[in-house]
PAPAKOL-781253 format. One record per atom (N, C-alpha, C, CB): atom name; residue number from 1; residue in one letter; x, y, z. Coordinates in pm, whole numbers, plus 32768, in hexadecimal, padded with zeros to 4 digits. Glycine has a CB too. Example, Ala and Ser with C-alpha at 12.3 -4.5 7.8 and 13.67 -1.06 7.14 Angstrom:
<sites>
(site "N" 1 "A" (8527 7DC7 830C))
(site "CA" 1 "A" (84CE 7E3E 830C))
(site "C" 1 "A" (8528 7EB6 830C))
(site "CB" 1 "A" (846B 7E41 8389))
(site "N" 2 "S" (8505 7F1F 82C4))
(site "CA" 2 "S" (8557 7F96 82CA))
(site "C" 2 "S" (850A 8003 8313))
(site "CB" 2 "S" (8580 7FC4 823C))
</sites>
This chain:
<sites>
(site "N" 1 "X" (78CA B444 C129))
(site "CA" 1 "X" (788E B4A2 C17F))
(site "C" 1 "X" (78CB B4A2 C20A))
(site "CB" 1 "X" (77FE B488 C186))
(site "N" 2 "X" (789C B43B C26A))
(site "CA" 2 "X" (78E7 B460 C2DC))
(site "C" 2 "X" (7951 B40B C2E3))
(site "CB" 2 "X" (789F B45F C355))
(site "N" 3 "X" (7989 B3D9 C28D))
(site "CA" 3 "X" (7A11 B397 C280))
(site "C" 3 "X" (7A6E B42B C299))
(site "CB" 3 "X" (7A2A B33C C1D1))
(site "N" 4 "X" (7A62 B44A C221))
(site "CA" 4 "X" (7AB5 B4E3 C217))
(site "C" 4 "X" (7A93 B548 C280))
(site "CB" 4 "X" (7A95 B534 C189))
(site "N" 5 "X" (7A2F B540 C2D1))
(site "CA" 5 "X" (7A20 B5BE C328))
(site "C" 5 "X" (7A98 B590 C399))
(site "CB" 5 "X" (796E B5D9 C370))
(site "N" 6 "X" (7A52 B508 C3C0))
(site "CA" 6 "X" (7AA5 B4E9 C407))
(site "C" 6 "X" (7B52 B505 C40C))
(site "CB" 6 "X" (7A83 B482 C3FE))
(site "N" 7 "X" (7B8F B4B0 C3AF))
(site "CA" 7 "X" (7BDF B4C5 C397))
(site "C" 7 "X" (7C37 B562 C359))
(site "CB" 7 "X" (7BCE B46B C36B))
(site "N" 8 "X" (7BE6 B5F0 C355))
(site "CA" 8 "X" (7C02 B651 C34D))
(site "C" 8 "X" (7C01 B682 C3DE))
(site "CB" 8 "X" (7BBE B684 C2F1))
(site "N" 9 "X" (7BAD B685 C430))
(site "CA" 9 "X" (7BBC B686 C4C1))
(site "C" 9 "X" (7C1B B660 C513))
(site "CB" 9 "X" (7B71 B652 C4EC))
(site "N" 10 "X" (7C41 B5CB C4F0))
(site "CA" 10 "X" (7CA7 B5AA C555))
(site "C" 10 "X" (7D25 B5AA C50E))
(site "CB" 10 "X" (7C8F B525 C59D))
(site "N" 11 "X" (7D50 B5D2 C49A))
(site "CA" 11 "X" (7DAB B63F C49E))
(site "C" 11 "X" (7DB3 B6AD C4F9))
(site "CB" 11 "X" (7DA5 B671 C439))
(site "N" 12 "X" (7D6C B6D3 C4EB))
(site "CA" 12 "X" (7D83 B78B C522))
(site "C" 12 "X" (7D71 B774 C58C))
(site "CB" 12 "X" (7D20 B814 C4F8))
(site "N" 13 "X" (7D8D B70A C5EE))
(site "CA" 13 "X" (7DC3 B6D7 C67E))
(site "C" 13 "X" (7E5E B720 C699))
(site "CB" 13 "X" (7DD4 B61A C67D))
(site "N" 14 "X" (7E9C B6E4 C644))
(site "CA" 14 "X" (7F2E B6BE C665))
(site "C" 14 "X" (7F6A B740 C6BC))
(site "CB" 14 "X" (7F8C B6A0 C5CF))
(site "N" 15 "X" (7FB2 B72E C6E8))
(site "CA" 15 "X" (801C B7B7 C730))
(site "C" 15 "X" (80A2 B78E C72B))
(site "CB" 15 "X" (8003 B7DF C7E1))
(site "N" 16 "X" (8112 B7E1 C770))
(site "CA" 16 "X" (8179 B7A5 C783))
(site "C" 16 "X" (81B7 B732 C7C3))
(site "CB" 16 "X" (819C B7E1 C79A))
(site "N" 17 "X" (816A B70C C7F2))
(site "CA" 17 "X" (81AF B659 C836))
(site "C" 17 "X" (816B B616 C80B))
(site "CB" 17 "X" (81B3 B622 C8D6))
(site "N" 18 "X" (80D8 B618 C7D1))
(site "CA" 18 "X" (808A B587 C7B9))
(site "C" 18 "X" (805C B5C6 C6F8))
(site "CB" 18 "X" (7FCB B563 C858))
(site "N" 19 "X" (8051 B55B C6C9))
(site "CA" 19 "X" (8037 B591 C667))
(site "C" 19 "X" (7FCF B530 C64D))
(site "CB" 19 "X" (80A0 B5AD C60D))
(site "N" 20 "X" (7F54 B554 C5D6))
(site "CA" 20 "X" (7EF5 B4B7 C5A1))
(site "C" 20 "X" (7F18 B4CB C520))
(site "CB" 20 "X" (7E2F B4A7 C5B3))
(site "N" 21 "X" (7F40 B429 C512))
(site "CA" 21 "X" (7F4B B400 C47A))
(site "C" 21 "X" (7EFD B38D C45F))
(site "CB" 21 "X" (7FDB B3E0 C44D))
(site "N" 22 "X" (7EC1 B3B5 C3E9))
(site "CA" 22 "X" (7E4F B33D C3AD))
(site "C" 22 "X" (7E8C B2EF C379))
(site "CB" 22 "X" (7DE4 B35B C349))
(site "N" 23 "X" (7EB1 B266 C393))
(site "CA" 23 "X" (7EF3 B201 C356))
(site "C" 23 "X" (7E97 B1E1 C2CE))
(site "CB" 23 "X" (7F04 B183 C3BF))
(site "N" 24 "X" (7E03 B1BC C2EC))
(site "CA" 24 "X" (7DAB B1A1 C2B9))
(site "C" 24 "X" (7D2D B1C9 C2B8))
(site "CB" 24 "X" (7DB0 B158 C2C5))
(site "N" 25 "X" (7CBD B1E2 C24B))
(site "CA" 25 "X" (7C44 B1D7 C27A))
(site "C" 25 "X" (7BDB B198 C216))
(site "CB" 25 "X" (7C1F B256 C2A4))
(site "N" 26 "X" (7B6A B152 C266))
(site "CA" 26 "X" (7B2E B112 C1E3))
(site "C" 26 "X" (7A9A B122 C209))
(site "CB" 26 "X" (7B5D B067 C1C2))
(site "N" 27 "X" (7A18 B0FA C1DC))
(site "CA" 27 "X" (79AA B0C3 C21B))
(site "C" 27 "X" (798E B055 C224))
(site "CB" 27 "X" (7957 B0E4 C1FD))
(site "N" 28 "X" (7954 B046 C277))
(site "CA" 28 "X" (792F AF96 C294))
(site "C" 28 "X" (794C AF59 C307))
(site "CB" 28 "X" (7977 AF35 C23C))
(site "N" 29 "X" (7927 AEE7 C30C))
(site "CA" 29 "X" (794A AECB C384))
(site "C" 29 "X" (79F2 AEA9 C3BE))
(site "CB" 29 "X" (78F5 AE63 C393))
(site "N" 30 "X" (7A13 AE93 C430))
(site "CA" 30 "X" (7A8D AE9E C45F))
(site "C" 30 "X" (7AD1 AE01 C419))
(site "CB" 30 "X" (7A87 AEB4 C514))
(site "N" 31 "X" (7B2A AE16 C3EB))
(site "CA" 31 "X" (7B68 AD84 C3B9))
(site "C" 31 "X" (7BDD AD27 C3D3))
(site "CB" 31 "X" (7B7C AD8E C34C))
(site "N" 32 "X" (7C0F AD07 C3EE))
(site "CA" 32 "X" (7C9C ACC0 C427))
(site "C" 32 "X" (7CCD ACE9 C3D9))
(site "CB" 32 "X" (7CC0 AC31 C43C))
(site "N" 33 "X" (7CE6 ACFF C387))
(site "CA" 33 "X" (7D7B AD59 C327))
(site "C" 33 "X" (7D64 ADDD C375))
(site "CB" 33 "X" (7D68 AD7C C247))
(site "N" 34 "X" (7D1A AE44 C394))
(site "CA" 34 "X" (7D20 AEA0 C3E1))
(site "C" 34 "X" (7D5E AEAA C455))
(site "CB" 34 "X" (7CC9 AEB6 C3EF))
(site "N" 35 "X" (7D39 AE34 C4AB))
(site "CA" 35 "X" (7D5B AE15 C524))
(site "C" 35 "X" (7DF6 AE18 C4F6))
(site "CB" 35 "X" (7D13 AD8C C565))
(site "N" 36 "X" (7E3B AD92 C48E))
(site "CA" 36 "X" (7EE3 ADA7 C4AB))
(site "C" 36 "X" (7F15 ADF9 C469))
(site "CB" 36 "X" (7F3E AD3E C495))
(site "N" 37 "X" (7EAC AE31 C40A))
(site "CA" 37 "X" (7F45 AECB C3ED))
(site "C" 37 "X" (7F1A AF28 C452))
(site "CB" 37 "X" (7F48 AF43 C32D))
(site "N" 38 "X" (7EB8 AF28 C4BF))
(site "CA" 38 "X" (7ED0 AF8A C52D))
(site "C" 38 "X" (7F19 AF35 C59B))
(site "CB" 38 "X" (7E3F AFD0 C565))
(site "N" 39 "X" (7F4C AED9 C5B4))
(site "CA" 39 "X" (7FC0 AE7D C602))
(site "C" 39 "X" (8026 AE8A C5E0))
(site "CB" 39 "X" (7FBD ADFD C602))
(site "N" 40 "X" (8040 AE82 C54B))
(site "CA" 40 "X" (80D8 AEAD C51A))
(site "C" 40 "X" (80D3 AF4E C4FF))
(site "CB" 40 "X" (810A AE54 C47D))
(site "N" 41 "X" (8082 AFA7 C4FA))
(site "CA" 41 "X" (80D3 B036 C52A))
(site "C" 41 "X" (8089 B065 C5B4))
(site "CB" 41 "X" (80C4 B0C4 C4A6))
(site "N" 42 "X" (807D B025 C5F6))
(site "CA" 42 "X" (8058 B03A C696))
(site "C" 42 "X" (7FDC B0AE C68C))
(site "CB" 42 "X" (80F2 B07E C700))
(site "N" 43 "X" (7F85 B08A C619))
(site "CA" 43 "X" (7EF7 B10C C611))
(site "C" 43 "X" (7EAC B11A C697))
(site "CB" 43 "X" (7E69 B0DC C598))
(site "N" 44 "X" (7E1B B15C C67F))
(site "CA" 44 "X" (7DB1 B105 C6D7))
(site "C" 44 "X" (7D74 B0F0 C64F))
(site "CB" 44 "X" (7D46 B153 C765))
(site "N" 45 "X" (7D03 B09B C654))
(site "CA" 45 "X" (7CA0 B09D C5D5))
(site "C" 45 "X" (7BF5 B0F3 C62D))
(site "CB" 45 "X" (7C84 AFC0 C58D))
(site "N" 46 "X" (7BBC B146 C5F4))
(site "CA" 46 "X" (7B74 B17D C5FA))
(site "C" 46 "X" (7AEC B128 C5BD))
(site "CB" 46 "X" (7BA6 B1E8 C5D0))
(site "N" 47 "X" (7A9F B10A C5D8))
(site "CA" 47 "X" (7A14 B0D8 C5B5))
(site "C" 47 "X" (798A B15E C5C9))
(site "CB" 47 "X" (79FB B046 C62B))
(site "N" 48 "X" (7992 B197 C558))
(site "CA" 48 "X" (7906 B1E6 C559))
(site "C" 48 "X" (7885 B1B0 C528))
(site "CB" 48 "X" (7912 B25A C50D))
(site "N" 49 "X" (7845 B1A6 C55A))
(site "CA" 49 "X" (77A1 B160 C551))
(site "C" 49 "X" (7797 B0BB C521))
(site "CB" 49 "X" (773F B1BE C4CB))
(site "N" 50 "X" (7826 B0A7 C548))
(site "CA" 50 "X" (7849 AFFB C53C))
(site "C" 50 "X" (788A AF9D C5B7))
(site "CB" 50 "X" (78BB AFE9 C4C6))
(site "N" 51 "X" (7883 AF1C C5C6))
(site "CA" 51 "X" (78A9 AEF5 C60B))
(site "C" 51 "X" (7916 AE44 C5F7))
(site "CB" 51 "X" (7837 AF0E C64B))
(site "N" 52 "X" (7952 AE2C C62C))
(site "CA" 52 "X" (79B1 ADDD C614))
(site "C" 52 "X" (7973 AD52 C612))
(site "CB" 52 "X" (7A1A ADF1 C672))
(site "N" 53 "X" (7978 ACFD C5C7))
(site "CA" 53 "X" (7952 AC5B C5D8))
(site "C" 53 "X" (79A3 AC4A C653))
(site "CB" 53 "X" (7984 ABE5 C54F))
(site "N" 54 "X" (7967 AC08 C6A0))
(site "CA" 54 "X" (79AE AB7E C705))
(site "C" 54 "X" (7A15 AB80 C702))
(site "CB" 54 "X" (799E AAF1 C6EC))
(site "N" 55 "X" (7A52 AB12 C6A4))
(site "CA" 55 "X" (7ABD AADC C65B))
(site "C" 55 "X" (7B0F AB55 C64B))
(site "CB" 55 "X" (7A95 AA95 C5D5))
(site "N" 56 "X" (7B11 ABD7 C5F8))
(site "CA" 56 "X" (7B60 AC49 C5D1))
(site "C" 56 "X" (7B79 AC8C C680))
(site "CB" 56 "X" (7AFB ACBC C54D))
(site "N" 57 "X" (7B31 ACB5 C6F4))
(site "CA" 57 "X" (7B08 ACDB C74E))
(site "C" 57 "X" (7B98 AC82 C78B))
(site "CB" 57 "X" (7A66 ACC6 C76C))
(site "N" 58 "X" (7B8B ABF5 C788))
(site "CA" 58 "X" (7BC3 ABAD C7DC))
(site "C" 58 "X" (7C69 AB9B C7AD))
(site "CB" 58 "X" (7B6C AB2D C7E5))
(site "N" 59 "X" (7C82 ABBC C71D))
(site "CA" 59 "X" (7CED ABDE C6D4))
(site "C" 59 "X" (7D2E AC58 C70A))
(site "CB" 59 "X" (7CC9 ABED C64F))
(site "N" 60 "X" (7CD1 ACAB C70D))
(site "CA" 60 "X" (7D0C AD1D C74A))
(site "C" 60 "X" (7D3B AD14 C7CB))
(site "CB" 60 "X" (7CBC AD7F C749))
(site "N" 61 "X" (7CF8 ACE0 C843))
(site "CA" 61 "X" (7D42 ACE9 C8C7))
(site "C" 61 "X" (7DA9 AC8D C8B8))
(site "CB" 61 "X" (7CEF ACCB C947))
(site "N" 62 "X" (7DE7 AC2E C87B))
(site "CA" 62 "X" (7E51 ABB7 C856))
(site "C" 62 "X" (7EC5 AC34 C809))
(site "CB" 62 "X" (7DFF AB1A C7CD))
(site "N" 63 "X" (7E8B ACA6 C7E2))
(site "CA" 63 "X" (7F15 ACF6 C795))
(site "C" 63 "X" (7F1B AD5B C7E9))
(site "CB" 63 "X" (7F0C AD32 C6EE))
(site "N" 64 "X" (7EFF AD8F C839))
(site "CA" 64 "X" (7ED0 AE08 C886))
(site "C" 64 "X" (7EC0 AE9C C83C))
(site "CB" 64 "X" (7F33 AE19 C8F7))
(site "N" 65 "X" (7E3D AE61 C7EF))
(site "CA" 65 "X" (7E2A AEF0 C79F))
(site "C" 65 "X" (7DA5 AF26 C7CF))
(site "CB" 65 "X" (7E25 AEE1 C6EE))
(site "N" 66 "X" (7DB0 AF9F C7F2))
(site "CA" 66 "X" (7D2A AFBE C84F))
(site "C" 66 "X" (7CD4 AFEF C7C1))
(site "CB" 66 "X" (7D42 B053 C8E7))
(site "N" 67 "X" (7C56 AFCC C7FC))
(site "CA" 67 "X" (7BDD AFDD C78F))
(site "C" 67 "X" (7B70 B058 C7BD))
(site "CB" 67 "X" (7B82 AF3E C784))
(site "N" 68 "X" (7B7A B0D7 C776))
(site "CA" 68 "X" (7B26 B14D C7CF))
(site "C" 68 "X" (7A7E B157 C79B))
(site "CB" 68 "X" (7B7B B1FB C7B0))
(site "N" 69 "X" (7A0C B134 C7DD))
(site "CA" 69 "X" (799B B138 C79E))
(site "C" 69 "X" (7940 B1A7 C7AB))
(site "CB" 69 "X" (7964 B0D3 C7BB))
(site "N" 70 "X" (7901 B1BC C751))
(site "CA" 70 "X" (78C5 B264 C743))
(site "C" 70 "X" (7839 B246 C711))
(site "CB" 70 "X" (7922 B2DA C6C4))
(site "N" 71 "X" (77C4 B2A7 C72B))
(site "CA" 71 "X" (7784 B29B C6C7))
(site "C" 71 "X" (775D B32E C698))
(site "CB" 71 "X" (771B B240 C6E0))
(site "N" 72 "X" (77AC B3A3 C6C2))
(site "CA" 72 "X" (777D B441 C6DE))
(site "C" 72 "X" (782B B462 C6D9))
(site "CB" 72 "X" (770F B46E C79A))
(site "N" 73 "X" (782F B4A3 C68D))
(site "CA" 73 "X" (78BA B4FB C64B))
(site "C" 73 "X" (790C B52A C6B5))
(site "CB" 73 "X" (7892 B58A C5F0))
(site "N" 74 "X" (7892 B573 C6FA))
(site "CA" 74 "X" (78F9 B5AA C778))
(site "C" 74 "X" (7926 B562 C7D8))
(site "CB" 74 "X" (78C9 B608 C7C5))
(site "N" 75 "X" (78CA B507 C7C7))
(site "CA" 75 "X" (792C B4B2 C84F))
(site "C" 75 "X" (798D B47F C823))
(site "CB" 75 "X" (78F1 B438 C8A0))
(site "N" 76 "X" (79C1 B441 C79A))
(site "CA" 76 "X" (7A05 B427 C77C))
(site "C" 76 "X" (7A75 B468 C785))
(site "CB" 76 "X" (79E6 B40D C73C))
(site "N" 77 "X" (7A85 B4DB C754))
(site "CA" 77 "X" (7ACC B531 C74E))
(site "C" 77 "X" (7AF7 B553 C7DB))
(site "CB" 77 "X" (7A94 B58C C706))
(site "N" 78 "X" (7AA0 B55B C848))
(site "CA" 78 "X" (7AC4 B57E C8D1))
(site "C" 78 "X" (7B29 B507 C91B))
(site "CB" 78 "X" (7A34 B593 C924))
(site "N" 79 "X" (7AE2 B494 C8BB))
(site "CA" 79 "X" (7B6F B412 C8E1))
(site "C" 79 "X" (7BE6 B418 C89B))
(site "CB" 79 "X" (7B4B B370 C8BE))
(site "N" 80 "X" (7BD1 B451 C850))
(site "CA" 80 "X" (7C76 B457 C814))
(site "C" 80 "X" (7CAE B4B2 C861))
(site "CB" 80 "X" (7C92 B487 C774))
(site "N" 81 "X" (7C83 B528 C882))
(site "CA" 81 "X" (7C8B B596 C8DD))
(site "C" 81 "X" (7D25 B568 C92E))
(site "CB" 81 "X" (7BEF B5A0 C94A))
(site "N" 82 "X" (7CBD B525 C98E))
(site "CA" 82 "X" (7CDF B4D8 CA10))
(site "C" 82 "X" (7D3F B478 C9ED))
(site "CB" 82 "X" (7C67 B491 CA55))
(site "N" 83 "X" (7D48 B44D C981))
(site "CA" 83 "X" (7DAF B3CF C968))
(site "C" 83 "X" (7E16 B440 C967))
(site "CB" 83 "X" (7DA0 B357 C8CC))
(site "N" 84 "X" (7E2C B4A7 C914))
(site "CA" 84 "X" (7EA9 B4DC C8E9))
(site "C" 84 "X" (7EA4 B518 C93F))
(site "CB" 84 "X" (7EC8 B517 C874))
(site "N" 85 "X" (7E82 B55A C9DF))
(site "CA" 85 "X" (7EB0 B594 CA3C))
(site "C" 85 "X" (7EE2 B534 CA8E))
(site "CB" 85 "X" (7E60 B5E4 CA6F))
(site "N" 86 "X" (7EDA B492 CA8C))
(site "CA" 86 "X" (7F0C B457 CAEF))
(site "C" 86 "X" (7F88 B426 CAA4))
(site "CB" 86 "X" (7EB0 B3F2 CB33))
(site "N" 87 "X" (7FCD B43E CA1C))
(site "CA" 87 "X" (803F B44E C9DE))
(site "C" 87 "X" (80A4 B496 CA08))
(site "CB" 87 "X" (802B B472 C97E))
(site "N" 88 "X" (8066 B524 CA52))
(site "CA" 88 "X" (8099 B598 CA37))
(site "C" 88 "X" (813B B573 CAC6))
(site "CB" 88 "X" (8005 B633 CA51))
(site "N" 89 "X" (8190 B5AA CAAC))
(site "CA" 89 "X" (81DB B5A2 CB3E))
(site "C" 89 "X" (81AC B5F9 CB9B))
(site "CB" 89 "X" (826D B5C1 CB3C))
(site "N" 90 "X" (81DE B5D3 CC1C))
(site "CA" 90 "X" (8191 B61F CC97))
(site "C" 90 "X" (81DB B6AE CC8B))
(site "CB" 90 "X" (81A9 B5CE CD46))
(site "N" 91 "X" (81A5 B714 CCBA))
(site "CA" 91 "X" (81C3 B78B CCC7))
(site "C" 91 "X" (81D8 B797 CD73))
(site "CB" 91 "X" (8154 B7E4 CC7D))
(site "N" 92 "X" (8250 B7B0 CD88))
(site "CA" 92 "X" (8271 B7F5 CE31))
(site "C" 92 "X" (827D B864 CE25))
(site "CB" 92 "X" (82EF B7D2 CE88))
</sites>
C-alpha cells in the first residue's frame, strides 16, 4: 500500500539534472543492511511511520547516510522536494 504509493510518487520527481532512483524498498523497521547498501550507493534511506534503533541511527552517522523521517506523505515528499532542488546547479 504505501510502500508503492510512495515509491510511485517519488519517481515522478525526477527532471533533468536530479533524478530519484529506488535502490530499495521494504517494510519494517530500518536495518543495518539498509543503512550500507544506502552507504555504498550514496542513497538517503527514507523511514515512513518508522524509526531507526540507536545502534542502526548511530551506524548511520559513522557512514554518512542521511535518514529522512515522515509520518504524512506530503511532507515526505516535500523533503525529497528540497533534497533534489539543493542537487540542482545554480542558475545565473
Amino acid at each position: 500500500g504505501s510502500v508503492e504509493a510512495i515509491r510511485e510518487t517519488l519517481s515522478g520527481l525526477a527532471n533533468e539534472e536530479a533524478k530519484v532512483k529506488v535502490v530499495h524498498h521494504a517494510v519494517g523497521a530500518i536495518t543495518e543492511n539498509d543503512i550500507q547498501l544506502a552507504g555504498a550507493s550514496q542513497a538517503i534511506v527514507i523511514g515512513f511511520n518508522v524509526r531507526a534503533e540507536p545502534r542502526v541511527a548511530q551506524l548511520a552517522e559513522q557512514l554518512g547516510v542521511r535518514i529522512l523521517y515522515s509520518r504524512i506523505i506530503y511532507e515526505l515528499i516535500d523533503q525529497i522536494k528540497a533534497a533534489l532542488q539543493g542537487m540542482l546547479a545554480p542558475t545565473f
